[in-house]
C-alpha positions in Angstrom: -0.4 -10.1 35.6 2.1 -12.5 36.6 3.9 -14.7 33.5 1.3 -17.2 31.9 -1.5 -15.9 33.3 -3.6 -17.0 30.6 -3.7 -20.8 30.6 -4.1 -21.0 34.2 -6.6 -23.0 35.9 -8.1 -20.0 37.9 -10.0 -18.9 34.8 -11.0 -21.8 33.2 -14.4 -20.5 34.1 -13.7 -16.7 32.1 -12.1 -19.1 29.3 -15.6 -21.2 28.7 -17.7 -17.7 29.0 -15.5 -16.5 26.4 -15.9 -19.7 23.6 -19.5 -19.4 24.8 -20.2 -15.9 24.0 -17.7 -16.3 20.5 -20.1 -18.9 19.4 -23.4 -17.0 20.3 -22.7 -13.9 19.2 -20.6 -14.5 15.8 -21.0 -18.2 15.0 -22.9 -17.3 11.3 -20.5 -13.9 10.6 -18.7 -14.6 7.9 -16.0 -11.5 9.1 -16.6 -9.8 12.2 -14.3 -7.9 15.3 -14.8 -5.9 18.3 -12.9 -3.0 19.7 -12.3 -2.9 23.1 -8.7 -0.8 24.3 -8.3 -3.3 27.6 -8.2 -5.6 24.6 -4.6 -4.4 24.4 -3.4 -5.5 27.9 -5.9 -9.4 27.5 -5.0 -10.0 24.4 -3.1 -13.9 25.2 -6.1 -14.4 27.0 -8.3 -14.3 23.4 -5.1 -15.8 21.4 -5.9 -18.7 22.6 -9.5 -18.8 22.0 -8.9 -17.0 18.4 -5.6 -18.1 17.0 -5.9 -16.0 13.9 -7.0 -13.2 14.2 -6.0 -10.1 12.7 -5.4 -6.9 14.4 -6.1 -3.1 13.4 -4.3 -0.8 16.2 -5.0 2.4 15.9 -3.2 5.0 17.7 -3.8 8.7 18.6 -1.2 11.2 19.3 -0.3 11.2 23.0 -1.1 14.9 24.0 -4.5 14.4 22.3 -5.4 11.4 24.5 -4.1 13.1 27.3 -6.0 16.2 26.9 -9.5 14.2 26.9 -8.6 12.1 29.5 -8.5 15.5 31.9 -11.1 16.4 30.4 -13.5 12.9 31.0 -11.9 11.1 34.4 -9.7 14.5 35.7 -6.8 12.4 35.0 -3.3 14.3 35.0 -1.3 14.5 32.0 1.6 12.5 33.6 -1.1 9.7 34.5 -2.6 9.5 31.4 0.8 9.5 29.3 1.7 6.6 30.9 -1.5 4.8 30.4 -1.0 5.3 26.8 2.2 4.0 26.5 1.5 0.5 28.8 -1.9 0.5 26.6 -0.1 0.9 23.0 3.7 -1.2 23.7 1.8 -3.9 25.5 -0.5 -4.3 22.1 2.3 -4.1 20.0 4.3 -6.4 21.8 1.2 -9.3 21.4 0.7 -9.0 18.0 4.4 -8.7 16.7 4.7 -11.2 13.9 1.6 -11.4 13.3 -1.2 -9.8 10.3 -1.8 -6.2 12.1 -2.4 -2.8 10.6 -1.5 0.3 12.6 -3.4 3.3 11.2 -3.1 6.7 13.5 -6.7 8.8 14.2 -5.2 11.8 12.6 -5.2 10.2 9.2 -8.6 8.7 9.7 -9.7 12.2 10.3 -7.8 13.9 7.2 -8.4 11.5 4.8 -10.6 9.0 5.3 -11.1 7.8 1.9 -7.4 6.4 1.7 -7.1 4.7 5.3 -10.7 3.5 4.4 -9.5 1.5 1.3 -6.7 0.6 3.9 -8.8 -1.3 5.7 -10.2 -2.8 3.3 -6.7 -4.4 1.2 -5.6 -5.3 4.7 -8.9 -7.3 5.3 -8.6 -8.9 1.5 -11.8 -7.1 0.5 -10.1 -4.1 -1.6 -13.3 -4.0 -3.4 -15.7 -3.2 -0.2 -14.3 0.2 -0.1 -15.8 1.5 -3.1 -19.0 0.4 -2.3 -21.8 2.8 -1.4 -23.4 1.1 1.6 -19.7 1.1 3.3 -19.3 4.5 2.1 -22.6 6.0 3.7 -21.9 4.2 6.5 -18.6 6.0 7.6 -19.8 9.0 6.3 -22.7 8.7 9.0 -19.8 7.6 11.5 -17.2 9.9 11.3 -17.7 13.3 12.3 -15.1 15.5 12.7 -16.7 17.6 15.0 -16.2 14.8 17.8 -12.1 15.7 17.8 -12.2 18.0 20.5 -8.3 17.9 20.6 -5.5 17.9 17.5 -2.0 18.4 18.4 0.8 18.6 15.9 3.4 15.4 15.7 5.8 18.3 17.2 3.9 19.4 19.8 3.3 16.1 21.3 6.9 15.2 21.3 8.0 18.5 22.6 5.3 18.5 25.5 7.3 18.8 28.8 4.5 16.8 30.6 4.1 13.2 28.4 6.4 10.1 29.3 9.4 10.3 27.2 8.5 6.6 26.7 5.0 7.6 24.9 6.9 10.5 23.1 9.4 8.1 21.6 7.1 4.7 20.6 4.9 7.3 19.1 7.3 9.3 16.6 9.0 5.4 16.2 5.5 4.2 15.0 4.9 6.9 12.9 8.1 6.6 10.8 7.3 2.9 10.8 4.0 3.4 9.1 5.0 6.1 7.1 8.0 4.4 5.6 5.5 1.2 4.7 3.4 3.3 2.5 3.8 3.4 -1.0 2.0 6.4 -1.7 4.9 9.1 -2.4 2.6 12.3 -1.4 2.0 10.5 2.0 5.3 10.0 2.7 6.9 13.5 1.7 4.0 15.1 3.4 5.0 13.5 6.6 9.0 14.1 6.0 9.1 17.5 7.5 7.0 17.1 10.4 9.1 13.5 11.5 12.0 15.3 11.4 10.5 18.5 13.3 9.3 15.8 15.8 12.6 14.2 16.0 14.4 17.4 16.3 11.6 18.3 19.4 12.1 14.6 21.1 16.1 15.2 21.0 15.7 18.0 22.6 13.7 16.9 25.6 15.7 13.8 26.3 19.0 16.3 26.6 17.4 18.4 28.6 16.0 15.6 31.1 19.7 13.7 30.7 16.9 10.4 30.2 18.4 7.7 27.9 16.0 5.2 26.4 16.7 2.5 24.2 14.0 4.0 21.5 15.8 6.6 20.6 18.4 4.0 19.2 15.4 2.4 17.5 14.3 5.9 16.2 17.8 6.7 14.8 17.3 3.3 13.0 14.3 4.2 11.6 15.7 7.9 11.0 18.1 6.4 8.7 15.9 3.8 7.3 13.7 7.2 6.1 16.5 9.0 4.6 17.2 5.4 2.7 13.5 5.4 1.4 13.7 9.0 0.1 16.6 8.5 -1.8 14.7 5.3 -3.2 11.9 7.3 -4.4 14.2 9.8 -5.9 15.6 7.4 -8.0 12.6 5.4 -8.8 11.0 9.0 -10.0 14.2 9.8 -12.0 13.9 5.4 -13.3 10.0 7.0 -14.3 11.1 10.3 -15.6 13.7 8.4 -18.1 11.1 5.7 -19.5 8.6 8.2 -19.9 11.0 10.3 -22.3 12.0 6.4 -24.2 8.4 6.0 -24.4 7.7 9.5 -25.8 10.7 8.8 -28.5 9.4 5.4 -29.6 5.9 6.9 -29.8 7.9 9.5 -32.2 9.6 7.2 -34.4 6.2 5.5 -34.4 4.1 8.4 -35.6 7.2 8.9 -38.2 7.1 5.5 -39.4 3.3 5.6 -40.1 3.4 8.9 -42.0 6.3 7.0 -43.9 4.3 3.8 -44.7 1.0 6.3 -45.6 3.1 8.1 -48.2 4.5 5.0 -49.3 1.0 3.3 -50.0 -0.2 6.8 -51.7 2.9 6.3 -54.1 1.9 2.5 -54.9 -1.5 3.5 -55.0 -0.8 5.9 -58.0 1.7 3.8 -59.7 -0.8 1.1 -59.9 -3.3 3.8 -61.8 -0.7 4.3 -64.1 -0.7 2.8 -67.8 2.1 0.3 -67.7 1.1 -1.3 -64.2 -2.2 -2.5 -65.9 -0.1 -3.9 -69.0 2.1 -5.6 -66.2 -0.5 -6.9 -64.3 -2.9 -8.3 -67.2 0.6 -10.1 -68.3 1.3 -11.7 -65.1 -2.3 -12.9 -65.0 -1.4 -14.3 -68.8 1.6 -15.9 -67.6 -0.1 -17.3 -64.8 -3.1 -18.3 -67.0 -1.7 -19.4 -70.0 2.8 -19.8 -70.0 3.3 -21.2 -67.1 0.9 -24.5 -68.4 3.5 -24.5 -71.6 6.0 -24.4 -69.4 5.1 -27.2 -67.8 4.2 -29.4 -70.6 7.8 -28.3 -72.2 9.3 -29.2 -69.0 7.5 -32.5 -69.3 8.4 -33.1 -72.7 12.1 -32.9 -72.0 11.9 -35.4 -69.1 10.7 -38.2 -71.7 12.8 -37.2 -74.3 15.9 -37.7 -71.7 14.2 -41.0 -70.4 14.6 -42.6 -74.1 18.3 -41.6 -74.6 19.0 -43.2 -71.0 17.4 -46.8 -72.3 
């Protein structure tokens, strides 16, 4: 498409169709989307129409994609490698800086539960994910007999027939994602296999003599994941250390209590005892009966001081 495409006069037409079909089809949704991959190359077309939207992008490991596309339109790997990567970099491009979530189908597929409630924080409806209508509903919609094709993270950067290009912006996205998570299982589960990957897309750019300005991203992001690790190492030895403080204080606490229990059993038997009852009928007499003589003698001795004074 030639530059600014989009606000040109020569689809006006398109541009009414479009507000036209927005208003008939989702005027009363409260929250709605479509899916559409040719989405990804017309995006500033809708921008313009829908200025903010969010956008969920998920991507699928290269070889997969590849592999069905032989399979469904007889496309060559080649072909469809480089479909992927004009597909996926032209919708990140659009919708850098802006609200976007990218989830990969692999993680969809392995655990749907926890890109599920994904979804939902990233749409501001945390709470939807829990509920049983969504639930049944991508129960009934996800079958995991429909992924024909699963290639390892290693084996679709090692693949001698997918564009370097597609090998690269997909291992970069992945460490991307992975180091946004906050779940520490997620990201030491993926540790080994980014670095396998890594290893694997090193080795086919010196073997091709290809330089690409990704891999200087990826090294970024390589050491940006290294950085991360040794954050959660700390933060887990910061956790380790407050849970033994906590465990002491909750020691001294239980030792303080039996402390104070033997203390009230000894006060407890002292008062039993016969000279606590003497004491404590004499402070009620003092109270009762002394401290109203005291009072009056106290009295006394301010008028008696008054008359000496005159």
């Amino acid at each position: 498409m030639p530059a600014g495409w989009e606000t040109g006069a020569a689809i006006d037409d398109w541009r009414k169709r479009a507000q036209q079909l927005i208003q008939d089809q989702f005027a009363e949704a409260q929250q709605w989307g479509w899916k559409d991959p040719r989405t990804c190359l017309t995006l500033p077309f809708w921008q313009q129409l829908l200025p903010d939207m969010r956008y969920i992008i998920c991507l699928r490991n290269p070889v997969d994609v590849a592999r069905s596309l032989e399979h469904r339109d007889n496309l060559s790997v080649e072909k469809s490698s480089d479909l992927w990567f004009t597909y996926v970099s032209s919708a990140l491009n659009y919708t850098e800086g802006k609200p976007r979530l990218v989830i990969f189908y692999e993680d969809l597929m392995d655990d749907c539960p926890r890109e599920l409630q994904r979804l939902a924080d990233f749409l501001g409806k945390p709470e939807r994910a829990k509920e049983a209508e969504v639930q049944e509903a991508v129960d009934e919609f996800m079958e995991k007999g429909l992924q024909h094709h699963r290639a390892s993270m290693v084996e679709a950067t090692a693949s001698p027939r997918i564009d370097p290009r597609a090998k690269a912006l997909y291992i970069a996205q992945r460490i991307a994602v992975s180091l946004g998570r906050n779940e520490i299982n997620v990201a030491r589960g993926l540790d080994e296999q980014i670095y396998k990957a890594l290893e694997a897309l090193s080795q086919t750019f010196q073997a091709s003599g290809q330089a690409n300005p990704l891999v200087e991203q990826i090294a970024a992001l390589e050491d940006q994941l290294a950085e991360n690790r040794k954050t959660i190492r700390e933060l887990q030895a910061r956790i380790a250390e407050r849970q033994a403080e906590a465990e002491s204080a909750e020691e001294r606490e239980r030792g303080l209590s039996a402390q104070l229990l033997e203390t009230q059993t000894q006060l407890e038997g002292i008062r039993r005892t016969l000279g606590w009852r003497i004491l404590n009928r004499y402070g009620v007499f003092k109270h009762k009966y002394l401290r109203s003589i005291f009072q009056m003698g106290r009295s006394t001795k301010s008028h008696e001081t008054a008359r000496k004074e005159v």
